[in-house]
KOLSE-15305 format. One record per residue (C-alpha): x, y, z. Coordinates in nm, 3 decimals. Layout:
N
((X; Y; Z))
...
# end
This chain:
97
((1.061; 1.461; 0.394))
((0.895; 1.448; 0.060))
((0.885; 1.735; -0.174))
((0.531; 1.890; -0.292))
((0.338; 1.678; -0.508))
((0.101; 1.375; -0.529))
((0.262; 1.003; -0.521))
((0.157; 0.678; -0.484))
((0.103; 0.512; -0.110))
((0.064; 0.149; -0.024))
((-0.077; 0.074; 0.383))
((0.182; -0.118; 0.507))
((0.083; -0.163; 0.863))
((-0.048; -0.006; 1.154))
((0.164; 0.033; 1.465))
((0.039; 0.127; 1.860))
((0.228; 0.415; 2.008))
((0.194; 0.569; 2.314))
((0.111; 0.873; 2.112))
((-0.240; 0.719; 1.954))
((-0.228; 0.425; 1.643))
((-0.001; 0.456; 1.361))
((-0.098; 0.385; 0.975))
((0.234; 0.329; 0.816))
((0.254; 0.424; 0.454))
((0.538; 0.318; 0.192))
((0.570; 0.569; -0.065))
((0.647; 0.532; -0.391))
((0.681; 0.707; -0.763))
((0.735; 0.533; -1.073))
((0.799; 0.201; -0.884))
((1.077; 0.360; -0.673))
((1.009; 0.361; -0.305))
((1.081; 0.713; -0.195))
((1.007; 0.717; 0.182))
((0.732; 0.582; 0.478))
((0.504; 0.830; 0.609))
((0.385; 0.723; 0.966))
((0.035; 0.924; 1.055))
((-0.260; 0.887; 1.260))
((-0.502; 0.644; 1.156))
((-0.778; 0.901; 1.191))
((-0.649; 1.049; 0.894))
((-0.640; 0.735; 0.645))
((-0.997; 0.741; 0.496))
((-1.204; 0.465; 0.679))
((-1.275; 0.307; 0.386))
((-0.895; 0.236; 0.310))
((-0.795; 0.104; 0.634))
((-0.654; -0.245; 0.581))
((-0.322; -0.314; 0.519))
((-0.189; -0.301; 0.090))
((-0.466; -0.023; 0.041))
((-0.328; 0.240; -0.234))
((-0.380; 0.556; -0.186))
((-0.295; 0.880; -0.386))
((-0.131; 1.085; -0.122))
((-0.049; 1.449; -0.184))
((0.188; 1.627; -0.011))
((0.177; 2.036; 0.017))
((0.424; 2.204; 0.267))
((0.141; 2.245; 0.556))
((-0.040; 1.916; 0.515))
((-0.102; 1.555; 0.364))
((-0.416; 1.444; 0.184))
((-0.535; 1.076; 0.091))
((-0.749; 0.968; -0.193))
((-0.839; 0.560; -0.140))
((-0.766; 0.376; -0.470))
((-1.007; 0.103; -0.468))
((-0.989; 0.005; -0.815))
((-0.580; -0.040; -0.796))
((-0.584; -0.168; -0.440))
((-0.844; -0.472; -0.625))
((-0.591; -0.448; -0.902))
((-0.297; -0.547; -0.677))
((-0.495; -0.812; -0.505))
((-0.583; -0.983; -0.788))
((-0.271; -0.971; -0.951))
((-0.076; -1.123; -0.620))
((-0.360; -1.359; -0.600))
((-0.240; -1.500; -0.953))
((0.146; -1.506; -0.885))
((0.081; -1.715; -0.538))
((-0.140; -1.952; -0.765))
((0.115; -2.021; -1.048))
((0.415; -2.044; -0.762))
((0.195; -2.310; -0.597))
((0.120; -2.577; -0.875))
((0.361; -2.828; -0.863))
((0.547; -2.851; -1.155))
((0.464; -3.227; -1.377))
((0.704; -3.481; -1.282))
((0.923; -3.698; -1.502))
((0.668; -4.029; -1.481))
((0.384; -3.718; -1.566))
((0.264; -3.672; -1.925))
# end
């Protein structure tokens, strides 16, 4: 369980359960991943339901809240976006100049 305080979550999937759907959140502070936090998808803000959405989730001894971090989750897209690009160009050959 995680202790009082706000942190960092990333969607990471969504899972069916015979209990109701599943958003599964990785949670993380200061680039460390701390725990997953499985909870009903009702609760994940409609607006952040798609997988890699970042959320500020805080945590208080009775309940969780999530903010959706649209400018970060665009952030993290983009910035994937660019390392898939690079890794894809071929490197120049030999016979290249």
């Amino acid at each position: 369980m995680l202790d009082s305080g706000t942190y960092t979550a990333t969607l990471d999937r969504f899972e069916e359960t015979p209990g109701g759907d599943l958003a599964v959140l990785v949670v993380d502070r200061d680039a460390d991943t701390l725990a997953q936090v499985d909870l009903p998808v009702e609760v994940v803000p409609e607006v952040g339901r798609r997988v890699d959405a970042v959320f500020d989730l805080t945590v208080a001894p009775d309940r969780f809240e999530l903010a959706y971090r649209a400018d970060e989750t665009e952030r993290r897209a983009e910035a994937a976006q660019t390392r898939f690009d690079r890794l894809a160009q071929r490197p120049p050959s030999d016979t290249e100049e």
